[in-house]
C-alpha angles and dihedrals in degrees: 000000000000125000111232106170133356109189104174130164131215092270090052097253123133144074142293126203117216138169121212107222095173133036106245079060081086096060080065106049081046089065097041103054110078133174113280089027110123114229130192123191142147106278135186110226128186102232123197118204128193114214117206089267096066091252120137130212130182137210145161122245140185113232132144117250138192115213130170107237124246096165142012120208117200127186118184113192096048087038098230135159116199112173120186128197146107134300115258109175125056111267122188077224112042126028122235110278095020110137121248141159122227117210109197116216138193121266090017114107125231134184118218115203110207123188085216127006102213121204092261091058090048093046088048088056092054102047089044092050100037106038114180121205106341126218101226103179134178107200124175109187109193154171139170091320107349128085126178109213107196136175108205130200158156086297121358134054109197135176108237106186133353114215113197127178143175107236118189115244117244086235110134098009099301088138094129086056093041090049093041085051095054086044087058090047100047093049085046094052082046101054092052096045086049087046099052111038127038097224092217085064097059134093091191141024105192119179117190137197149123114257126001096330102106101044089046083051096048086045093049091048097055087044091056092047097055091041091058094027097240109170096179096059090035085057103052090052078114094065094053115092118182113216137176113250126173092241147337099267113108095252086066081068097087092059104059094040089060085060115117089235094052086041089055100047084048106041097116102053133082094237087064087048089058096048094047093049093045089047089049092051085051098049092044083055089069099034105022108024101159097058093046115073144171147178122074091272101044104051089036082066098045083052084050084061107046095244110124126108097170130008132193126212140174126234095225087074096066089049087066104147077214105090095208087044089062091033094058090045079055094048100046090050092053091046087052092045090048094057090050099264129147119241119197109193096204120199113247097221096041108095096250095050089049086057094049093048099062083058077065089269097291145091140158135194111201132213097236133005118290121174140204096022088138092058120093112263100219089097096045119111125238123245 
């Protein structure tokens, strides 16, 4: 992302003006726009004109609206924005409330009016617009006829492409249909991953399976490569890293990236910082538990305290369409950060934020024990 214009006044309120250049840019715009924001971008409106003969012609034109937004539409494996509202500002074009939907492109500016910019929509824009060592992952996650293509990043984890394929049992001898079956998987499996990463681009490389599968695929792919005398992708055998994984579906995924070999390749990025962070709190449940919390309450009273070290938090929480709920999850991170604490905004479609949603999209490790935060204060004493 790439910042154009910020045009902010003393109480926080204004616009910035930003162009997506990549597609995960959209993961953060998506998290910027919010209902009752006001967003202007170019548009393209059917316009229907009346000649003086009563005849009528339509046409579509490109114009730039402003609208008011009722509702934000995210798709994440097409990467794509669509934000829907009113117009708010007069258009030669469109009259003002008319209903339109904006889809935002890449490459295309658009300015985005807040009432107030908080600290976790400037710190969006930041990150977004000045990205540090990025995890750019391919990760293929099989087993007998299924293969889960992924491209994994800072923020989004999305499933590219699915291969499935009927592959002959071995029952009753069958073992050369069965073998010629997997060999037609495996090229299939191949020409997709080929197709859909440029292997100089990539940290990482991580193939998944039970079983054999992985290595059978990573032998079949440098195979393929000297075969076809493909340097690029013979040069990058280092990048490719062979785990154990339950199955081939995409859940299966999180396994394989906690491995040492995936956390090496990726020890300078963000995204290794998360995982790391998200694997420590589980395992504190089970050793440390009372240093390890989670639930809105509870770690709201352990801020309270002044106990946090790191806390965890989904960014779900920051899209509430309640503005004091987001409010609060803003207050809270400022307070932790205050008291020297260390915050971590984990995406909730990234492996690691899934994780932590289903905790109720908050966690917290503290600095020393506290116990009975999830019991009700009525009954505690004051001090």
């Amino acid at each position: 992302m790439r910042l154009i214009r910020r045009n902010l006044d003393k109480d926080s309120s204004g616009s910035i003006t930003l162009y997506p250049e990549e597609p995960e840019d959209m993961w953060h715009a998506y998290n910027l726009i919010r209902p009752s924001d006001i967003l202007r971008a170019s548009a393209l409106r059917k316009v229907t004109t009346s000649t003086a003969t009563g005849s009528t012609a339509s046409q579509r034109v490109h114009t730039v609206l402003s609208i008011t937004v009722d509702k934000i539409d995210f798709d994440p494996q097409e990467s794509a924005l669509h934000i829907s509202g009113r117009v708010c500002e007069e258009n030669k074009f469109v009259s003002v409330g008319a209903h339109h939907t904006l889809d935002l492109e890449l490459h295309r500016n658009f300015t985005l009016f807040k009432a107030e910019w908080d600290s976790v929509a400037l710190q969006t824009v930041q990150e977004a617009c000045n990205p540090g060592e990025k995890a750019e992952i391919a990760a293929i996650t099989l087993h007998d006829g299924l293969a889960c293509i992924c491209a994994v990043g800072e923020h989004v984890t999305v499933l590219r492409q699915r291969v499935e394929m009927s592959i002959p049992r071995k029952r009753g001898g069958n073992i050369e249909a069965h073998e010629k079956g997997l060999e037609k998987f495996y090229a299939a499996v191949t020409e997709a991953f080929l197709r859909l990463f440029d292997v100089e681009k990539l940290k990482a490389v991580l193939l998944g399976s039970p079983g054999f599968y992985a290595q059978k695929l990573r032998d079949y792919i440098f195979a393929y490569a000297e075969k076809s005398e493909n340097k690029s992708l013979l040069r990058a055998k280092p990048k490719f890293i062979v785990e154990h994984t339950s199955s081939g579906h995409k859940h299966a995924l999180n396994e394989a990236l906690l491995s040492p070999a995936v956390k090496a390749k990726l020890a300078d990025t963000r995204f290794a910082k998360e995982m790391e962070a998200v694997e420590r709190f589980f395992r504190m449940i089970h050793t440390e538990e009372e240093r390890a919390w989670y639930g809105g309450k509870e770690v709201a009273k352990a801020v309270e305290k002044g106990a946090v070290g790191t806390l965890l938090v989904c960014d779900s929480l920051f899209r509430s369409q309640s503005v004091r709920e987001r409010k609060k999850w803003v207050g809270i991170k400022e307070e932790v950060e205050r008291q020297g604490g260390e915050v971590l905004v984990l995406s909730s479609i990234h492996e690691s934020g899934v994780r932590l949603d289903a905790l109720g999209g908050v966690a917290a490790i503290l600095t020393y024990p506290l116990a009975d935060l999830d019991e009700d204060s009525d009954g505690e004493e004051n001090d």
